[in-house]
C-alpha positions as CSV (number, residue, x, y, z in Angstrom):
1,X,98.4,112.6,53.1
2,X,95.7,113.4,50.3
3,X,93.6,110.8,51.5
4,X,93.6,113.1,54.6
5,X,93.2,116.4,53.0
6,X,90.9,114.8,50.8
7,X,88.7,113.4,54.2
8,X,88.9,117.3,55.6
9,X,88.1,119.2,52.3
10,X,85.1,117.2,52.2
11,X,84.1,117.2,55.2
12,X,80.4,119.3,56.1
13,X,82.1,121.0,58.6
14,X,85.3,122.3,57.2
15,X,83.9,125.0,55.2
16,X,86.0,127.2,53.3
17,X,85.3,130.2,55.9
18,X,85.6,128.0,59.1
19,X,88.8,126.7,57.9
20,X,90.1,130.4,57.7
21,X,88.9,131.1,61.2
22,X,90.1,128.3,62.4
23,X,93.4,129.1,61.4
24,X,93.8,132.6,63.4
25,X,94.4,131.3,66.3
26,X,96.1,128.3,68.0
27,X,92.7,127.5,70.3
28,X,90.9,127.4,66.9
29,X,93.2,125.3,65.3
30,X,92.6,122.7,68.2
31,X,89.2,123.4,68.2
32,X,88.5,122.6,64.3
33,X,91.5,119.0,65.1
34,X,89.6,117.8,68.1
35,X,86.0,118.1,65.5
36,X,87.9,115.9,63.2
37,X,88.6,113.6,65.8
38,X,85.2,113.5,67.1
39,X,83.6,113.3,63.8
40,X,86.5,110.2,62.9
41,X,85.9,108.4,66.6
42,X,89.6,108.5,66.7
43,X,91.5,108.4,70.3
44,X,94.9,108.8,70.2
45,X,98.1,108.9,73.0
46,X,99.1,112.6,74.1
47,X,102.6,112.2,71.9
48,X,100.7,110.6,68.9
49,X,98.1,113.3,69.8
50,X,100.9,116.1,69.7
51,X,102.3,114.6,66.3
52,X,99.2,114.7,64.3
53,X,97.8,118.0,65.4
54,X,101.4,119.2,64.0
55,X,100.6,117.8,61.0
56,X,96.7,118.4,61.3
57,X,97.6,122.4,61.5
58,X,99.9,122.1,58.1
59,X,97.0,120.3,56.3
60,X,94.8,123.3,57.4
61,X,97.2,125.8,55.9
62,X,98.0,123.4,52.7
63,X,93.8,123.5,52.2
64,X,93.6,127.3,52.7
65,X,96.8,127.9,50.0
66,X,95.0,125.7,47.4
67,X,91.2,127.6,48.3
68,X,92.7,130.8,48.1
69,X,94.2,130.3,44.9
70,X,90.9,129.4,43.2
71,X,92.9,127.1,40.6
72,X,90.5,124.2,39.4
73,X,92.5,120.9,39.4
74,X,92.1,117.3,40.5
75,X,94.3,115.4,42.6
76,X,94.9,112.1,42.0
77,X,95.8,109.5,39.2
78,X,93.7,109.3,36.6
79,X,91.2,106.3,35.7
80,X,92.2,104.1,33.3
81,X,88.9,103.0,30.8
């Protein structure tokens, strides 16, 4: 799952501001999942389709909770020197 929010936050396209618009409205939601999936070259049956834009459309809100917040914090286990 952070892999994956980790892919979207970094991604070009998922601004901060498109990532809000996105989220206003169903159609935008799919709009902004089937970009990742064109931008991933990832093809996927309608149920396994289904299941991850559920979970796409929770990453989305996750990412614009943590933006919102503007709380500076990495994610991740730290390396070991």
């Amino acid at each position: 799952m952070i892999l994956f929010l980790a892919l979207i936050v970094s991604a070009a396209a998922f601004n901060k501001d498109v990532l809000k618009s996105g989220l206003q409205s169903t159609e935008g939601q799919l709009r902004l999942f089937r970009n990742w999936m064109s931008e991933e070259h990832s093809a996927y049956s309608p149920r396994e389709q289904n299941f991850r834009f559920r979970v796409f459309r929770k990453h989305l809100q996750q990412i614009v909770e943590i933006n919102d917040a503007q709380v500076s914090y990495r994610i991740g286990k730290p390396k070991v020197w």
